[in-house]
N, C-alpha and C positions, 0 to 999 in steps of 0.2 A: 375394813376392819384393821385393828391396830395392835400392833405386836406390843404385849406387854412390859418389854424391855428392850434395852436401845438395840437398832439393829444397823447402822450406820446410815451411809446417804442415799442406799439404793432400794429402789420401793419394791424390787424383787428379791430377798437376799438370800445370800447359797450358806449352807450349813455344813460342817463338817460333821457327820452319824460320829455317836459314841460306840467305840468299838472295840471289847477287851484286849488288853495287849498290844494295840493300836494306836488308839490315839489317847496317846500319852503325851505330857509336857513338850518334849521335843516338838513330836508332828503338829500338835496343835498350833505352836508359832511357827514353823513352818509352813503350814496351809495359810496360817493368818498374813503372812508376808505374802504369798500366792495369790490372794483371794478371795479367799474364805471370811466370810461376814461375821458368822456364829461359830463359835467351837463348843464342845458338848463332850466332859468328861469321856474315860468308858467308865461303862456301870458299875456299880459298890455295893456290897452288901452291907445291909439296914443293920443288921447285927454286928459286922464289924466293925463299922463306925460309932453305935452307940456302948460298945464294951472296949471302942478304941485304939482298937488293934493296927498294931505297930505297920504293919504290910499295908493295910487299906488305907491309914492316914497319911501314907505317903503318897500314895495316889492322888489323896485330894490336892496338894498340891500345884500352882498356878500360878503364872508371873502374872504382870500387871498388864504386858501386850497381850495379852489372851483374851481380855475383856473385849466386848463379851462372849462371856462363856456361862455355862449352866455344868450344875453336878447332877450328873445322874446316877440314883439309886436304884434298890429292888429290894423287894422281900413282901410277903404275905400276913405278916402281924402289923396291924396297925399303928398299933401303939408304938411300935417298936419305928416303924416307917416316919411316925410323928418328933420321937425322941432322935430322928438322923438327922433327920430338915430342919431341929431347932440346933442339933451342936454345927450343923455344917453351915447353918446361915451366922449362927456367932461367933465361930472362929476363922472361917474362911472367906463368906460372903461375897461370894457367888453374884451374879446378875438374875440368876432364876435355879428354880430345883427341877429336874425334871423327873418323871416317873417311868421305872423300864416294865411296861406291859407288854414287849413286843420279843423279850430274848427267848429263843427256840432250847437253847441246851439244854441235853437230858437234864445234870447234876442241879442245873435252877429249877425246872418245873417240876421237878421231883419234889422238892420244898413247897410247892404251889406258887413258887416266882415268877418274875418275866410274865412269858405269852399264859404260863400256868394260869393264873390269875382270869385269865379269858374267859374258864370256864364257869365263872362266878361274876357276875355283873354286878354282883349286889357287894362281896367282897371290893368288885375295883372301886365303886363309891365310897366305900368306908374307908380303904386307903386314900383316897386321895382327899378327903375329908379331914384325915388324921391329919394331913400333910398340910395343907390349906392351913388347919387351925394353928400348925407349928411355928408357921414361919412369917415372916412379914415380905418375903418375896413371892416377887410369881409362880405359881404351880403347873407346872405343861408334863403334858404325859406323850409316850410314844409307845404306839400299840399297833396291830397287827390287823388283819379283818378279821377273825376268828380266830378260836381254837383249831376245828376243823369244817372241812367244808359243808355239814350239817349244822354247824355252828356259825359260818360265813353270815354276818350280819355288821359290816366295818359302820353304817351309819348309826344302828341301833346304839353300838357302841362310844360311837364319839356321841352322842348324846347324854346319854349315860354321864360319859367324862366330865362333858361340858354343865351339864345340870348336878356334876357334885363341885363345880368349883376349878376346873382346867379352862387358864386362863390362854392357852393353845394345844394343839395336836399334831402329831406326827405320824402319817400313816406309811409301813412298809406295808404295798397292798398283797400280801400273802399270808396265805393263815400258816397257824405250828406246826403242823402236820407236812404241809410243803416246805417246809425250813426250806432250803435256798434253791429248790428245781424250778423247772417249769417257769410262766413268765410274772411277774408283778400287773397285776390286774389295773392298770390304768384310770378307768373308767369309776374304781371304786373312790379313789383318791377325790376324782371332780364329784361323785352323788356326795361323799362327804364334806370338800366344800361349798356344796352348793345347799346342804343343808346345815350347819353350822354357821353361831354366827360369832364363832372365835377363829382366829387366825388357823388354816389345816397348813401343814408342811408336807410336801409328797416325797416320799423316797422308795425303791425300789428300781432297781435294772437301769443306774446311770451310769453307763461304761463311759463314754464321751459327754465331751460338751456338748455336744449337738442334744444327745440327750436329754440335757438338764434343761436346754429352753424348748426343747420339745411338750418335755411331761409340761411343762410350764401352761405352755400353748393349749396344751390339751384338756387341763385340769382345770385352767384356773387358779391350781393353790398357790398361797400366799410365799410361801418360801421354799425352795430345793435345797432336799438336804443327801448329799453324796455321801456315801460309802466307801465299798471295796473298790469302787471305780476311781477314788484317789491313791491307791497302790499303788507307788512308785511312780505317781505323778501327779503331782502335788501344784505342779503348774495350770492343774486341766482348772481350775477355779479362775483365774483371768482370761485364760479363754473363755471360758461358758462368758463369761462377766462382758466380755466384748460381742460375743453374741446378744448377749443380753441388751447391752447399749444399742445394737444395729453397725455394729464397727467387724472390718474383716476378723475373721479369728486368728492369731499369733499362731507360728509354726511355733511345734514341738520342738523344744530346745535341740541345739546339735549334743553327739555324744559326751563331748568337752564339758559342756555346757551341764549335762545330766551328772557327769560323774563329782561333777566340781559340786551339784545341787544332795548329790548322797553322801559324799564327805561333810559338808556342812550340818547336814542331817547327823551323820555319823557323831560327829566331834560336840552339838549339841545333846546327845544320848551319854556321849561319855559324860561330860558334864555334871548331866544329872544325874546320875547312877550313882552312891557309893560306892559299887563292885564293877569295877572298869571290865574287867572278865568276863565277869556273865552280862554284864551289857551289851559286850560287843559279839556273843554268843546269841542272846536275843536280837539283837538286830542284824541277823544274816539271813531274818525271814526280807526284810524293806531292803538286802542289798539281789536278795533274788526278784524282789519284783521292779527294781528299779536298772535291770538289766534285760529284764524281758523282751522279746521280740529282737536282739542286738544279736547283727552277724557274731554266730558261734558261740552262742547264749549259754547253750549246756555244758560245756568245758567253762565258762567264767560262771556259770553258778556253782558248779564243782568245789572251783577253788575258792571262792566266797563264803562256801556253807563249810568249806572248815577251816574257817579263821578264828581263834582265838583274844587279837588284839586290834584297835583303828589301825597301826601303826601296816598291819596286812593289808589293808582294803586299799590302802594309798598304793602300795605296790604293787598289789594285783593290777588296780586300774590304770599306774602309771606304764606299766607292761602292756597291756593289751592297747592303749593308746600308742604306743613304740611301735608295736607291732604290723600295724595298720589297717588289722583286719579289718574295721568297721569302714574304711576308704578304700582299699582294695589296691594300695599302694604301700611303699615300705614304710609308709609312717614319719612322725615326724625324731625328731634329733632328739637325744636325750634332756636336753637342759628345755628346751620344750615341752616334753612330759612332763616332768619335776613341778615346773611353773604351772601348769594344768590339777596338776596332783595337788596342787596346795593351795588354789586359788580361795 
């Protein structure tokens, strides 16, 4: 089966999940340089996009390295769902649209959004129906197996999908109700692709690469698409990639190496921000997770999570690089840091 949209040279390819607050323009070409085959907005609401709104269309935004990429929406009015997929395919135009039947938050299911939608099968045909007739791109949806686990039925549903016009799916195998406990049902991913016959993408509980050619092994599905398991490491996409090939896997970048990879990051976010401030306020969640597990972690998330400026983050990590804690030596000479800090 064949992905409806380019997906590069590899007949397995790894997706970066849309993720709010996440994967945004920065991370997305940064996994893309990592990786990462597919990038995939975070979600947008159908309504702000079709009344326009200032905040949400900035979102849509996306360089030309990001291709391909997919916009992903949400919202429970059809019509409304139809009228997103036609302004985002004519003004932006995207490589595909995809549909968010799979987001757990109270505040969207409350609207009957996201995973909301689950509890009406007959509703997810009509949106994606809406959406199909909107646009002249591919329509892929990413959905959840249930509502709840008396609703747990992930094949019934990608048929469903599939028979209104989902020209692939995405399954995170855990229903709403479970939002992020307990483990991703594996097994439900392969019954769904093994009965589908559009391309299924598996996601759920890829912490590692090993992971990702794991569920691979197991399912069968067509594409792995990573999540929170790219938090603050945005490298683990060439590794899975070289497992994927049958090639040893790459070590985890040295410290140097990582910190010089979240500046980059960093100074990409500044970039695109109008509000350098609260930019670099929002990104002190990617500079906590991009220190994780690092001798003496919680003292340098401390001073990360109240940074104000990029201009901090250089210093923090120029410092604790000096220091030497992460070698267990006095570190290296100052003009050496510096040259690390700014790599």
């Amino acid at each position: 089966m064949r992905f409806p949209y380019p997906i590069g040279p590899h007949a397995v390819p790894l997706f970066l999940a849309p993720m709010a607050g996440v994967s945004e323009s920065p991370f997305r070409r940064l996994c893309r340089e990592h990786g990462a085959d597919v990038v995939v907005t975070e979600f947008l609401s159908a309504e702000g996009i079709r009344r326009e709104n200032e905040a949400t269309i900035a979102k849509l935004r996306f360089s030309e390295s990001e291709h391909p990429i997919g916009v992903q929406i949400f919202g429970a009015d059809p019509a409304a769902m139809g009228e997103a997929a036609a302004f985002v395919t004519d003004v932006f135009q995207p490589d595909f649209v995809d549909i968010n039947f799979g987001c757990p938050v109270k505040k969207v299911v409350r609207r009957n959004g996201g995973s909301g939608c689950l509890r009406d099968l007959d509703l997810v045909q009509k949106v994606i129906r809406a959406v199909a007739s909107a646009t002249s791109l591919p329509v892929t949806v990413k959905v959840r197996s249930g509502w709840n686990e008396e609703m747990r039925d992930p094949v019934a549903i990608g048929l469903r999908c599939q028979d209104a016009g989902a020209r692939a799916l995405a399954l995170h195998a855990r229903t709403r109700t479970q939002m992020y406990s307990g483990s991703a049902r594996w097994d439900e991913i392969a019954a769904m692709a093994d009965a589908l016959e559009i391309p299924v993408i598996g996601n759920g509980d890829i912490k590692t690469p090993h992971d990702a050619l794991r569920l691979h092994e197991q399912t069968g599905c067509a594409g792995v698409m990573v999540g929170r398991g790219s938090f603050g490491q945005p490298w683990m996409f060439n590794q899975a990639r070289a497992l994927f090939s049958g090639l040893p896997m790459p070590p985890a970048p040295s410290v140097e190496t990582r910190f010089a990879i979240a500046i980059q990051h960093a100074r990409m976010a500044q970039s695109y921000e109008a509000d350098v401030r609260g930019a670099a306020i929002e990104f002190r969640k990617h500079l906590g997770w991009y220190v994780k597990g690092l001798p003496n972690s919680a003292d340098l998330r401390r001073q990360l999570h109240a940074v104000n400026s990029f201009d901090e983050v250089e210093d923090i990590f120029g410092s604790y690089l000096q220091s030497g804690i992460h070698l267990g030596d006095p570190g290296p000479s100052p003009t050496e840091t510096l040259e690390v800090a700014a790599a």
